[in-house]
C-alpha positions as CSV (number, residue, x, y, z in Angstrom):
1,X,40.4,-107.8,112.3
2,X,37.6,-108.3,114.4
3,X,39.5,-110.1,116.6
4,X,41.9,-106.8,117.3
5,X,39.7,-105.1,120.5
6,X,40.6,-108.2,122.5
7,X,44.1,-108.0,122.0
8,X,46.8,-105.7,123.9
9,X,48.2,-102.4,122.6
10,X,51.0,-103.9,121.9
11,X,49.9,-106.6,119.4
12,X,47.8,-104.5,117.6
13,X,51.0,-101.7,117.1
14,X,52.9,-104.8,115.9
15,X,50.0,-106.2,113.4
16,X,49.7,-102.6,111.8
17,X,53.5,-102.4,111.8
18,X,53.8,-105.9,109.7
19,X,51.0,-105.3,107.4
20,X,52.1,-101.4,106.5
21,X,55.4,-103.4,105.9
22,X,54.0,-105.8,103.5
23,X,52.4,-103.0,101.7
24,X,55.6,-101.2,101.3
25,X,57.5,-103.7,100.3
26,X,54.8,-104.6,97.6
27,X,54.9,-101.4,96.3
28,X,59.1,-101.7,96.0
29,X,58.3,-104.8,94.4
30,X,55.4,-103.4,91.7
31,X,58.2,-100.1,91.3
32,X,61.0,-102.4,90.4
33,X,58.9,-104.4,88.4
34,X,57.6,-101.6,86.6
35,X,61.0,-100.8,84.9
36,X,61.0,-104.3,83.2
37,X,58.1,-103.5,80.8
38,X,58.4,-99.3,80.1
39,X,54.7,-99.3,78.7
40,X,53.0,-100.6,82.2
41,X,52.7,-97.3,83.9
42,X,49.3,-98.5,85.6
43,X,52.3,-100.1,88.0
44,X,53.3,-97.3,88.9
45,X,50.4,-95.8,89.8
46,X,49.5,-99.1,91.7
47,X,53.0,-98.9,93.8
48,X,52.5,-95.1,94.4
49,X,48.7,-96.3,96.0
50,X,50.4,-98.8,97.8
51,X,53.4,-96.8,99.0
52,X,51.1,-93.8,100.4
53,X,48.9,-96.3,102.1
54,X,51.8,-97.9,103.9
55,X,53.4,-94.6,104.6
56,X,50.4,-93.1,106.8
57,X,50.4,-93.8,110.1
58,X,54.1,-95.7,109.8
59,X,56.5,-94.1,112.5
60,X,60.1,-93.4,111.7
61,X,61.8,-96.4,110.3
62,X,62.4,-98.8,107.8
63,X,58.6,-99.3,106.6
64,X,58.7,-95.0,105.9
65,X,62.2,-95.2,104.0
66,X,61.3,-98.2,102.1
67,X,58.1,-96.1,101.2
68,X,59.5,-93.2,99.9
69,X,62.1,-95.3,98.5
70,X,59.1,-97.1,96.5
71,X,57.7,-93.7,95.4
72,X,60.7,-92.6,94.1
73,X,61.0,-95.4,92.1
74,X,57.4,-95.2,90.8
75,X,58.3,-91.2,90.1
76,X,61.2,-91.8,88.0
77,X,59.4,-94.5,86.2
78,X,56.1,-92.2,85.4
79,X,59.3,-89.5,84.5
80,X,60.7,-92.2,82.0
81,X,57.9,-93.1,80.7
82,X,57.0,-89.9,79.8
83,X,60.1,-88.8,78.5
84,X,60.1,-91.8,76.0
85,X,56.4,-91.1,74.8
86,X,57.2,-87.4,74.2
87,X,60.2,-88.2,72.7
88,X,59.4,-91.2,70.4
89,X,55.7,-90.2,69.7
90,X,56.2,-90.5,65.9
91,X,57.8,-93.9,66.3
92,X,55.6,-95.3,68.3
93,X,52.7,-94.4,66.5
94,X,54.4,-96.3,63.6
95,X,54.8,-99.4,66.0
96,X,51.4,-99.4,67.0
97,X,50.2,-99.4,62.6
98,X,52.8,-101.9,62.3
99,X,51.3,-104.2,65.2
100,X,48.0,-103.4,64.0
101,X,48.4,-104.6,60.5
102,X,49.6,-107.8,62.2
103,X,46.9,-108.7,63.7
């Protein structure tokens, strides 16, 4: 990034455009991804991060709806998530003596 004072308005608008869309669209990714294994809330948090990062400074467009669409997927996760551990407390305790004695 040194590199970006020598180069026009313009290119430097597009390069910060592109990179706040790879963020987002890494935090879509980690959201999704999320889902598949209910017990990995850290990617959650990790897409939120990303999502927010992308977010500032974006304009109007795809990278901001893909953004929020990330942190909504991240929310309803953490939601889930939490749900199931309120819910299932007992149970899982009785998982986690069961995996225990396994080992």
């Amino acid at each position: 990034m040194s590199n970006l004072e020598e180069r026009s308005h313009g290119e430097v608008a597009a390069y910060r455009e592109g990179w706040r869309a790879g963020l987002v669209l890494g935090a879509v990714a980690v959201a999704v991804a999320a889902f598949i294994n209910l017990l990995s809330m850290e990617k959650s948090i990790l897409a939120i991060v990303l999502a927010l990062i992308a977010i500032r400074g974006a304009g109007p467009g795809q990278t901001r709806f893909r953004g929020r669409l990330a942190l909504a997927i991240a929310a309803v996760h953490l939601a889930v998530a939490a749900t199931v551990f309120i819910l299932f407390h007992d149970k899982l305790e009785r998982l986690f003596s069961l995996l225990q004695s396994l080992g």
